[in-house]
Steps between C-alpha positions, in 0.01 A plus 500: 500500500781720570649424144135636376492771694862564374373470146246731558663755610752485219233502250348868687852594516529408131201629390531806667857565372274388086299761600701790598699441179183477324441860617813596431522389202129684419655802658785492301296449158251771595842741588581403138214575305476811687839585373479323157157771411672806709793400237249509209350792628818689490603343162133642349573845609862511426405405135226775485730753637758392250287545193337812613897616480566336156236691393587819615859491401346351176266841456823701644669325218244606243478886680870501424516402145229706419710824670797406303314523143353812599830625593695385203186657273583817696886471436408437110309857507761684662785369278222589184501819691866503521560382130269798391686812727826364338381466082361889623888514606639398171212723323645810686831400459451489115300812442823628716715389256324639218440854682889495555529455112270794437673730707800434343382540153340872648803569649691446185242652334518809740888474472477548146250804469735653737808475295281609217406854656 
């Protein structure tokens, strides 16, 4: 009887010990699935928050390139602008030249009426 009594008590001891790892174990799982969607959870928002930024440094992108051909239009214009004060340059310069010629020819011209009087 002692041997049963013996036996009995092992199998309480035993089925206590099965059943606090049994919690454990439950505990442990429950721990992990906690984790495993606080994991997801995190993952979700960190993929939101990284498209939301693709997309605006995609639509900075596009801001940018848009600037840039405005710009270089711009630059076009003012070297148009440029091209034009210089050919009005050359113009001047020319009619300079020819004026220069003239006023020699008077002033030989004037050179010789003097000699003639």
């Amino acid at each position: 009887m002692e041997s049963d009594e013996t036996l009995r008590r092992d199998e309480e001891s035993t089925n206590k010990i099965l059943q606090a790892i049994n919690e454990f174990r439950q505990e442990v799982s429950s721990q992990i699935s906690e984790l495993r969607q606080e994991t997801r959870q995190q993952i979700g928002d960190l993929r939101r928050e990284m498209n939301e930024r693709f997309t605006k440094v995609g639509t900075e992108i596009e801001e940018i390139k848009q600037s840039q051909f405005s710009f270089d239009v711009r630059l076009e214009r003012v070297q148009a602008m440029a091209h034009d004060a210089l050919n009005i340059g050359h113009d001047l310069k020319a009619d300079v030249k020819i004026l220069t010629a003239e006023v020699r020819s008077w002033a030989a011209d004037v050179a010789e009426l003097q000699q003639k009087i």
